[in-house]
PyMOL Python script that loads the backbone (N, CA, C, O; Angstrom):
from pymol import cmd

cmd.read_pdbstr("""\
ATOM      1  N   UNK A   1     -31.436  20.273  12.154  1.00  0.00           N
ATOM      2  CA  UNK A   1     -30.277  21.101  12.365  1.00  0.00           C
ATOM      3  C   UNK A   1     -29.117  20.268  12.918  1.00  0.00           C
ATOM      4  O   UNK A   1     -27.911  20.505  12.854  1.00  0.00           O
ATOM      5  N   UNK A   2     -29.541  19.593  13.283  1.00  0.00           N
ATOM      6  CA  UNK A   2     -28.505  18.547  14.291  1.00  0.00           C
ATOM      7  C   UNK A   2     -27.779  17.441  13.293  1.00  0.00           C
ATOM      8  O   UNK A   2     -26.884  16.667  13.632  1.00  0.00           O
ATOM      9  N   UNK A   3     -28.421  17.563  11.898  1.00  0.00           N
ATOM     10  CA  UNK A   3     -27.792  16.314  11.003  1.00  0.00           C
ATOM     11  C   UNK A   3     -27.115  17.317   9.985  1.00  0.00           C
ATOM     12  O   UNK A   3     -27.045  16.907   8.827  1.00  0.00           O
ATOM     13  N   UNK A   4     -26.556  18.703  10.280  1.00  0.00           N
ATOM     14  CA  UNK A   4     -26.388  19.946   9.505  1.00  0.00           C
ATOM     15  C   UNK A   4     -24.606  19.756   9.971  1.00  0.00           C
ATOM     16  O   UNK A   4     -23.574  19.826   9.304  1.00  0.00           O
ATOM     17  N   UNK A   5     -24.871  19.495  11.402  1.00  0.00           N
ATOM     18  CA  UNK A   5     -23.520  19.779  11.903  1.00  0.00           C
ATOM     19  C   UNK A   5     -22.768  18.356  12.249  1.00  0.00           C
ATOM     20  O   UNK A   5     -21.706  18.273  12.866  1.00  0.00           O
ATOM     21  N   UNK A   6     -23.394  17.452  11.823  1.00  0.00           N
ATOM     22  CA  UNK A   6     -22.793  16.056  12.104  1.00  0.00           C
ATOM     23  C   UNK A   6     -21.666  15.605  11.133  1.00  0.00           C
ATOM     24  O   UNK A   6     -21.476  16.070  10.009  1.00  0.00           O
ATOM     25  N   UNK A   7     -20.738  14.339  11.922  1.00  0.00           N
ATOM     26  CA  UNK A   7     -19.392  14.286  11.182  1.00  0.00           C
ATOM     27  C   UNK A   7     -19.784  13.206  10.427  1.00  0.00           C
ATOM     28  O   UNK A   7     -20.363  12.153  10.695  1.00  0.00           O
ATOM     29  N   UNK A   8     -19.303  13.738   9.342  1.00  0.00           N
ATOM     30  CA  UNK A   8     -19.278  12.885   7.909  1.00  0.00           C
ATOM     31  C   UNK A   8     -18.446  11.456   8.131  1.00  0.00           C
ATOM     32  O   UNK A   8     -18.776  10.360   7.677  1.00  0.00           O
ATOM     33  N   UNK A   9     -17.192  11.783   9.013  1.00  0.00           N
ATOM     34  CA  UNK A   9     -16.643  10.652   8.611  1.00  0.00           C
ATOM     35  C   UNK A   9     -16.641   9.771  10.318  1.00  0.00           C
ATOM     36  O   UNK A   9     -15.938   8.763  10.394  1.00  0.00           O
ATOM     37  N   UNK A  10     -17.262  10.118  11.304  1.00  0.00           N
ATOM     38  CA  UNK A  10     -17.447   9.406  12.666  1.00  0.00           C
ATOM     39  C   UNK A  10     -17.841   8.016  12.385  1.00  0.00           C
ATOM     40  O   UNK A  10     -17.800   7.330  13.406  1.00  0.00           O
ATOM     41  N   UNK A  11     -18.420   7.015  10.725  1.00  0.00           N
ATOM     42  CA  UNK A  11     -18.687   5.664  10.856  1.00  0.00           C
ATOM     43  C   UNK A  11     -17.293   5.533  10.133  1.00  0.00           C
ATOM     44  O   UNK A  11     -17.034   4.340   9.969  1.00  0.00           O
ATOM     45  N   UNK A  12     -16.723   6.017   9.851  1.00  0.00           N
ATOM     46  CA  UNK A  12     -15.370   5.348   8.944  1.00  0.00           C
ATOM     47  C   UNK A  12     -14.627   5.536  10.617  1.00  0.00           C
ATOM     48  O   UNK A  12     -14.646   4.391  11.069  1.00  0.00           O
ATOM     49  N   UNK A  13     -14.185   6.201  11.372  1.00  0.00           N
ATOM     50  CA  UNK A  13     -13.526   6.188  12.354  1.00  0.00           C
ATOM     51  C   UNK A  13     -13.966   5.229  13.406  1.00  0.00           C
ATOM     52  O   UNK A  13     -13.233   4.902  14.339  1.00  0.00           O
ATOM     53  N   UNK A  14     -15.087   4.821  13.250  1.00  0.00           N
ATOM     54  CA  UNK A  14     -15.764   3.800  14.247  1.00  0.00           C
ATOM     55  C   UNK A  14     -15.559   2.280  13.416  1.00  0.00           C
ATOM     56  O   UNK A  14     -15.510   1.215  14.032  1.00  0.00           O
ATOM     57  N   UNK A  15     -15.462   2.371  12.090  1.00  0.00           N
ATOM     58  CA  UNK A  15     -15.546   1.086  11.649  1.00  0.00           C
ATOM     59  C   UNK A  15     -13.577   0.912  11.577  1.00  0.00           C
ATOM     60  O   UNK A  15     -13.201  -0.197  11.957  1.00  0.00           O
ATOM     61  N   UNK A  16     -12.877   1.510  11.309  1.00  0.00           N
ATOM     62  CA  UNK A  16     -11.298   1.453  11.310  1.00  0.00           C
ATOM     63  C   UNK A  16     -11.118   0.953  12.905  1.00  0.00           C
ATOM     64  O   UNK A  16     -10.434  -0.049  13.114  1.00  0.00           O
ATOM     65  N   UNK A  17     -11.767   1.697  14.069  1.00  0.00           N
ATOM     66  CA  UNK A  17     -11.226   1.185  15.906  1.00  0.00           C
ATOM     67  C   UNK A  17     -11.890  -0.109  15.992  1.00  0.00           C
ATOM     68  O   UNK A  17     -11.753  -0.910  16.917  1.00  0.00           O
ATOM     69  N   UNK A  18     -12.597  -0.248  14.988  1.00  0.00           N
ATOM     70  CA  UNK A  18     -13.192  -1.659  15.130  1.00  0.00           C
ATOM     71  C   UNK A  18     -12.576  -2.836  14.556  1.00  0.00           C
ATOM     72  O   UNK A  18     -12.830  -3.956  15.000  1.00  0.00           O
ATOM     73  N   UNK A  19     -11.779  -2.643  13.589  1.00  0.00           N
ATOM     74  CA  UNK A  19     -10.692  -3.502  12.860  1.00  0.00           C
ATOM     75  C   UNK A  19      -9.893  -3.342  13.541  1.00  0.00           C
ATOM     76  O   UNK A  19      -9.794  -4.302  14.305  1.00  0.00           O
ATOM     77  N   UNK A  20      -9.083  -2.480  13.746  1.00  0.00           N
ATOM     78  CA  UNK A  20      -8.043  -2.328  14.571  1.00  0.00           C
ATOM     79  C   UNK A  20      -8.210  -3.448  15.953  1.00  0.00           C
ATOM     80  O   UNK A  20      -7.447  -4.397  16.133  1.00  0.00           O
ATOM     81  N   UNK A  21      -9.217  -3.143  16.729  1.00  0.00           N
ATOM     82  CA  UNK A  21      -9.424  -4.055  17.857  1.00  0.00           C
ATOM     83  C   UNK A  21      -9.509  -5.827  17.465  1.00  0.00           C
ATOM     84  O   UNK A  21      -8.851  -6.724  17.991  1.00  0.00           O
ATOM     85  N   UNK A  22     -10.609  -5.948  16.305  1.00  0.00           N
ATOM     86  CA  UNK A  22     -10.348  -7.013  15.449  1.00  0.00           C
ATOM     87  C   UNK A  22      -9.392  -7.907  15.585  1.00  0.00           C
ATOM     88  O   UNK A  22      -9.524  -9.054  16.012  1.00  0.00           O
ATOM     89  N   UNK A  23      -8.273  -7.304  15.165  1.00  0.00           N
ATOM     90  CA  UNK A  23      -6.773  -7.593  14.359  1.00  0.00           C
ATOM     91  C   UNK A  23      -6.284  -7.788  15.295  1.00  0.00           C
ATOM     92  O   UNK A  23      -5.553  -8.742  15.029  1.00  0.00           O
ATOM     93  N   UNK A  24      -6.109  -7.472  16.604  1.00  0.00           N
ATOM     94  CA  UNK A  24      -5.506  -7.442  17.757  1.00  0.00           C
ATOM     95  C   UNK A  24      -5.723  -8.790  18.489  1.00  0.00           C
ATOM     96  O   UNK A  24      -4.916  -9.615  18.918  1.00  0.00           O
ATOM     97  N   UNK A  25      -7.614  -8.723  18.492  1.00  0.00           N
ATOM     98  CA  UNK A  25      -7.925  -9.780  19.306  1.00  0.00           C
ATOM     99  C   UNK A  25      -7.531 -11.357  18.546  1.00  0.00           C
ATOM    100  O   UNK A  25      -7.400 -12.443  19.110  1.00  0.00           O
ATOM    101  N   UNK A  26      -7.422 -11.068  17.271  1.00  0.00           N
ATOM    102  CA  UNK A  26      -7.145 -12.444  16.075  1.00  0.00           C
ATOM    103  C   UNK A  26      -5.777 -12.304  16.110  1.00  0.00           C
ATOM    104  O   UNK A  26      -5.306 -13.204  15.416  1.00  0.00           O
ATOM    105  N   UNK A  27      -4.880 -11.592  16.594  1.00  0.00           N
ATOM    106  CA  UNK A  27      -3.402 -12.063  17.006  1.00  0.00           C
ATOM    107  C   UNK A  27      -3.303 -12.671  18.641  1.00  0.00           C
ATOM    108  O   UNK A  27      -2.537 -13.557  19.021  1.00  0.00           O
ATOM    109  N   UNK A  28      -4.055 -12.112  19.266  1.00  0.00           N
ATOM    110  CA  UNK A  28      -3.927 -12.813  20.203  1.00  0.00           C
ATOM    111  C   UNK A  28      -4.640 -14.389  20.900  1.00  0.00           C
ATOM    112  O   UNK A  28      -4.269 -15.067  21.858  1.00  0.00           O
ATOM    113  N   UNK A  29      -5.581 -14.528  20.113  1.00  0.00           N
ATOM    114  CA  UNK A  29      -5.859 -15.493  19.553  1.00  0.00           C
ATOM    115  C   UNK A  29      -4.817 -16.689  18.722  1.00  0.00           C
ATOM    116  O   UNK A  29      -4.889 -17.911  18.854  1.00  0.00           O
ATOM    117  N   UNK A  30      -4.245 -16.229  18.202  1.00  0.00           N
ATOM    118  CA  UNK A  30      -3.407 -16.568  17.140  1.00  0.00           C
ATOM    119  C   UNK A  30      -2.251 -17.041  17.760  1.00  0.00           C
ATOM    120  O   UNK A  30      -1.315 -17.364  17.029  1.00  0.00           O
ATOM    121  N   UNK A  31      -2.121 -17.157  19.139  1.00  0.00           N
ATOM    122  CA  UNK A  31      -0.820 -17.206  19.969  1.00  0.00           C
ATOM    123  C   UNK A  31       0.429 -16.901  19.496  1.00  0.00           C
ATOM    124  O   UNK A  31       1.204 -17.857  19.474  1.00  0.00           O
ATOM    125  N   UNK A  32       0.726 -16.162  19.225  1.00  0.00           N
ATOM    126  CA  UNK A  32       2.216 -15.330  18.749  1.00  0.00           C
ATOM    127  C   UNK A  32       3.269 -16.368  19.833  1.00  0.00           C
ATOM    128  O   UNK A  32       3.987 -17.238  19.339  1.00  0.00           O
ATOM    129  N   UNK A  33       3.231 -16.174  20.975  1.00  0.00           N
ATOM    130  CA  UNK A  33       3.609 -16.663  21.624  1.00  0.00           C
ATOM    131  C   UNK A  33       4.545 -18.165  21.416  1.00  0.00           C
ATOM    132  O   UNK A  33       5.741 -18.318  21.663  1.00  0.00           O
ATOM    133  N   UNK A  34       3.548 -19.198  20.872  1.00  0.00           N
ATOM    134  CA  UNK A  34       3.658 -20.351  20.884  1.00  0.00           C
ATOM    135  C   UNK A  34       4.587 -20.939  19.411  1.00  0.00           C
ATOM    136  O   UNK A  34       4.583 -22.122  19.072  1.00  0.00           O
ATOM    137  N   UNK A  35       5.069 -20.240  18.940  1.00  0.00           N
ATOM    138  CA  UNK A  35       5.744 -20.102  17.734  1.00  0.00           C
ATOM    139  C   UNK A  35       7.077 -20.015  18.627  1.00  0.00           C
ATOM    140  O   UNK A  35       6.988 -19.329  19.645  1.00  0.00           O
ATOM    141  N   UNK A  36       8.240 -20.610  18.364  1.00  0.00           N
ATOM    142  CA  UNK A  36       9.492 -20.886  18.513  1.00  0.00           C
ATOM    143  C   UNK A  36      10.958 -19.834  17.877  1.00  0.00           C
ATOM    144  O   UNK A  36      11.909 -19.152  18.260  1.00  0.00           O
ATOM    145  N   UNK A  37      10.269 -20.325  16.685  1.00  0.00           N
ATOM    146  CA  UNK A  37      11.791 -19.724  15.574  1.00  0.00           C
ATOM    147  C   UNK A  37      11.931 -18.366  15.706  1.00  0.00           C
ATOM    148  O   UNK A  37      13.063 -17.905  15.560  1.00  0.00           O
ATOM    149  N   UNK A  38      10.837 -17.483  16.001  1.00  0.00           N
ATOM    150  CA  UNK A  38      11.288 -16.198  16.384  1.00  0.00           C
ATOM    151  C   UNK A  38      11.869 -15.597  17.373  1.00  0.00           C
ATOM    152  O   UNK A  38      12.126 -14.394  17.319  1.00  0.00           O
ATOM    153  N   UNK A  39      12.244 -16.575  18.728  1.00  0.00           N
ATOM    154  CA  UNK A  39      12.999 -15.756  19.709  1.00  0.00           C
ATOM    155  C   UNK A  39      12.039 -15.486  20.655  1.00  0.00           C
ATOM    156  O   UNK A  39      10.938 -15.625  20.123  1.00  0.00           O
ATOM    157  N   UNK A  40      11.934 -15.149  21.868  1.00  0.00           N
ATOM    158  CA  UNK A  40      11.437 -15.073  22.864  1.00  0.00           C
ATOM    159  C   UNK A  40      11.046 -13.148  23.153  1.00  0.00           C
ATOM    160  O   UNK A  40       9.988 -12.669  23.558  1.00  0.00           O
ATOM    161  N   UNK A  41      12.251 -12.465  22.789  1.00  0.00           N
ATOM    162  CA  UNK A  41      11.582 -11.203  22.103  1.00  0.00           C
ATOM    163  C   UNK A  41      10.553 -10.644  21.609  1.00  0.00           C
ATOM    164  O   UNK A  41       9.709  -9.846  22.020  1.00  0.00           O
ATOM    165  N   UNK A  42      10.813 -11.341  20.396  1.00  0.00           N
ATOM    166  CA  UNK A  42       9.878 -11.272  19.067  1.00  0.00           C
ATOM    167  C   UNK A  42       8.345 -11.102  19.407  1.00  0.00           C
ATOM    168  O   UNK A  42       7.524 -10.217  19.167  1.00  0.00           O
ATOM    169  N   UNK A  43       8.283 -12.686  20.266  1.00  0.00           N
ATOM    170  CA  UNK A  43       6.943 -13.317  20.758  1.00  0.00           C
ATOM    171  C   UNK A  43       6.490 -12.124  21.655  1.00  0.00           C
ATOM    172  O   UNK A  43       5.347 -11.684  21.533  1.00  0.00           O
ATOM    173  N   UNK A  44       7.455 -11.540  22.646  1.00  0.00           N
ATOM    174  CA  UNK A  44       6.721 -10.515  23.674  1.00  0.00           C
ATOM    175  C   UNK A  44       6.548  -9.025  22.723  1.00  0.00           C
ATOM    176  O   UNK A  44       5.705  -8.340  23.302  1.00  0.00           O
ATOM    177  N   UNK A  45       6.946  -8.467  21.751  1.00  0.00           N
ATOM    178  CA  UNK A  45       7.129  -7.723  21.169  1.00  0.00           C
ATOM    179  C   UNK A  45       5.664  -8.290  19.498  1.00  0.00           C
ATOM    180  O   UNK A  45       5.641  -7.657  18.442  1.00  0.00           O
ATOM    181  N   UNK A  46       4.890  -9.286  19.730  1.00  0.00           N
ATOM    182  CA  UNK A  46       4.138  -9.314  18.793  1.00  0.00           C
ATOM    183  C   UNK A  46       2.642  -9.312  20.130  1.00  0.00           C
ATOM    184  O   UNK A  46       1.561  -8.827  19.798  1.00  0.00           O
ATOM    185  N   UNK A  47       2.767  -9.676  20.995  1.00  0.00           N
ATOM    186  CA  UNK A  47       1.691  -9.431  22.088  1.00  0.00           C
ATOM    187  C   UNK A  47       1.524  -7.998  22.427  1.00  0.00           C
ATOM    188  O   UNK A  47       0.504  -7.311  22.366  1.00  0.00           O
ATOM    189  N   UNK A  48       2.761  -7.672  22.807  1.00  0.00           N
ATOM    190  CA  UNK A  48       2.437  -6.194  23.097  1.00  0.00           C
ATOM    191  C   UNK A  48       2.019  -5.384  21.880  1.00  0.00           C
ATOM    192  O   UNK A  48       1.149  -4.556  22.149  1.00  0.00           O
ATOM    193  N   UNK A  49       2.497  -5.413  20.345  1.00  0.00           N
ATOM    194  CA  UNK A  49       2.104  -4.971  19.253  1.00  0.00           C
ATOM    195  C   UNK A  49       0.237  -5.430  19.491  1.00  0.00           C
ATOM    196  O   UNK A  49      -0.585  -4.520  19.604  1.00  0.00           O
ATOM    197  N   UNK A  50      -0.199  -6.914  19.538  1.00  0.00           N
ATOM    198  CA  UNK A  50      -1.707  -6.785  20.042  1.00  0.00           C
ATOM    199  C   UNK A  50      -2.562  -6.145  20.630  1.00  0.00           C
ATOM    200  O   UNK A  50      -3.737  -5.888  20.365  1.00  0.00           O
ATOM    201  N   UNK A  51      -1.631  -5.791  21.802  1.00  0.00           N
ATOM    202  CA  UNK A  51      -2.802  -5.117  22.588  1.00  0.00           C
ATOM    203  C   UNK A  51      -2.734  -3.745  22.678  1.00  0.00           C
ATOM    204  O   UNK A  51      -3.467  -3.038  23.369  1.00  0.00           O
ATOM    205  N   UNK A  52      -1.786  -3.366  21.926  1.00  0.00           N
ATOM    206  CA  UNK A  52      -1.282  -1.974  21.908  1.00  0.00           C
ATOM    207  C   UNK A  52      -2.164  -1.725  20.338  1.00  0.00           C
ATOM    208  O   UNK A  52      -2.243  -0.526  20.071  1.00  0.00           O
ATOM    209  N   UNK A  53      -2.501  -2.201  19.800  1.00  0.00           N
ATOM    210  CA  UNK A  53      -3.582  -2.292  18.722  1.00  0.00           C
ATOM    211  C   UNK A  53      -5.233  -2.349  18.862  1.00  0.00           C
ATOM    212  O   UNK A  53      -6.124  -1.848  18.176  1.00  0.00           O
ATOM    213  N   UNK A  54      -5.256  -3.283  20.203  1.00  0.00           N
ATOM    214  CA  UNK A  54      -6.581  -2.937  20.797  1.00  0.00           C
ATOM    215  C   UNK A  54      -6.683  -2.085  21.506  1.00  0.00           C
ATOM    216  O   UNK A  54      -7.783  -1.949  22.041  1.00  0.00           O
ATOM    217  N   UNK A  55      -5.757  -1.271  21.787  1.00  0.00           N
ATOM    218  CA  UNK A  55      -5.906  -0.155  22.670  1.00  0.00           C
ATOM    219  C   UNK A  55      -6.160   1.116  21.810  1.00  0.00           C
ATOM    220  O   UNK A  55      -7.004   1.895  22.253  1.00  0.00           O
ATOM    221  N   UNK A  56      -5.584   1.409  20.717  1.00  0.00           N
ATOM    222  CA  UNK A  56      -6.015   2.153  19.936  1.00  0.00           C
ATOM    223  C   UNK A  56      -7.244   1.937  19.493  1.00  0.00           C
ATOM    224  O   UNK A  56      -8.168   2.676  19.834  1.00  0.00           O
ATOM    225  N   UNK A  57      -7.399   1.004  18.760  1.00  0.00           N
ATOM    226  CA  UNK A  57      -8.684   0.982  18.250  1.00  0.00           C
ATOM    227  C   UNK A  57      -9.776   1.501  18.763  1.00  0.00           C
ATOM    228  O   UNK A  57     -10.547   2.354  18.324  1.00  0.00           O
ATOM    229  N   UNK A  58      -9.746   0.472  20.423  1.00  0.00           N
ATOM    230  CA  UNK A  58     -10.854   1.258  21.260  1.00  0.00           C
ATOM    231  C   UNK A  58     -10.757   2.731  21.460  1.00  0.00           C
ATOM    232  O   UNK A  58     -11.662   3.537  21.676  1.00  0.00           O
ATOM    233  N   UNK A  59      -9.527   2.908  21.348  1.00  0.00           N
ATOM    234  CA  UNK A  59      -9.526   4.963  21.607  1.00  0.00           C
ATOM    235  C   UNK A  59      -9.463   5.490  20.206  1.00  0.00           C
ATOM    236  O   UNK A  59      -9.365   6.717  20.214  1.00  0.00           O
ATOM    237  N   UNK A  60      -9.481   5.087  19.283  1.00  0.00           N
ATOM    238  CA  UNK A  60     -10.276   5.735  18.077  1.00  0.00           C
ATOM    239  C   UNK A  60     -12.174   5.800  17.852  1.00  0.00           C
ATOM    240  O   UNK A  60     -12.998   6.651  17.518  1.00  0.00           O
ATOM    241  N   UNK A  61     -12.182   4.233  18.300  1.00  0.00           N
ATOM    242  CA  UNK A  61     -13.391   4.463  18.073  1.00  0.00           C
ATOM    243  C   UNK A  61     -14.276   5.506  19.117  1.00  0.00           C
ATOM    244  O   UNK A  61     -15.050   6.347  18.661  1.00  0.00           O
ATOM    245  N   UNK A  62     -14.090   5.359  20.275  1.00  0.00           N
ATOM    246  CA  UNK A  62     -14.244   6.585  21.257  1.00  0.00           C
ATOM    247  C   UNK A  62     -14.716   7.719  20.790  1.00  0.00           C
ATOM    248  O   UNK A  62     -15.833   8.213  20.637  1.00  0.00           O
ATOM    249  N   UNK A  63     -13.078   8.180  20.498  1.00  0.00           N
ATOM    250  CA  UNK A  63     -12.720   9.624  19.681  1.00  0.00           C
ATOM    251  C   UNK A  63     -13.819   9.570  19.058  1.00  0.00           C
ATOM    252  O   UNK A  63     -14.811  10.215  19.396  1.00  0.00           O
ATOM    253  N   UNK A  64     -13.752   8.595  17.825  1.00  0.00           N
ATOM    254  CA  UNK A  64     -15.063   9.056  16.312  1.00  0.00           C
ATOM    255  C   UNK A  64     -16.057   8.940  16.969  1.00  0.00           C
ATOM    256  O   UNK A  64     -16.965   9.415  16.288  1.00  0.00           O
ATOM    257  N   UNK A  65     -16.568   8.470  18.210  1.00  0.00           N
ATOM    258  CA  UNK A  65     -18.128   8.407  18.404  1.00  0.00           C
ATOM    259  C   UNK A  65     -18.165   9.717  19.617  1.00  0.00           C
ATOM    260  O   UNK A  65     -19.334   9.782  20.000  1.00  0.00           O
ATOM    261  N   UNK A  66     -17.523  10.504  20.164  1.00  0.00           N
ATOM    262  CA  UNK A  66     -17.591  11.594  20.534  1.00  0.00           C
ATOM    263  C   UNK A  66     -17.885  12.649  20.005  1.00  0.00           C
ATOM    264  O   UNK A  66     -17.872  13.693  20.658  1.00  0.00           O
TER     265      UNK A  66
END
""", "prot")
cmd.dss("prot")
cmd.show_as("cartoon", "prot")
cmd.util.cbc("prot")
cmd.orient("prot")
């Protein structure tokens, strides 16, 4: 009964917060930072895009595994 009412799509929502976090941690990795030609902006505005990407992710995947 319990596999009657279960969500179909909770591994697609767990495998998407998991890329998402992914992508985040391989930009920050990636030192955005250390790149020049874009401005000093840019660089703080591609970190925060990082972790503001791992932050979702982890709160999607959450969500789908709730």
């Amino acid at each position: 009964m319990a596999t009657a009412n279960a969500d179909k799509l909770e591994p697609l929502g767990i495998g998407f917060g998991v890329l998402l976090v992914l992508v985040g941690l391989a930009t920050i990795v990636g030192t955005p930072w250390a790149h020049k030609s874009g401005g000093a902006l840019l660089m703080v505005g591609q970190a925060f895009g990082a972790v503001a990407a791992i932050a979702i992710g982890a709160g999607l995947a959450w969500l789908a595994r709730e």
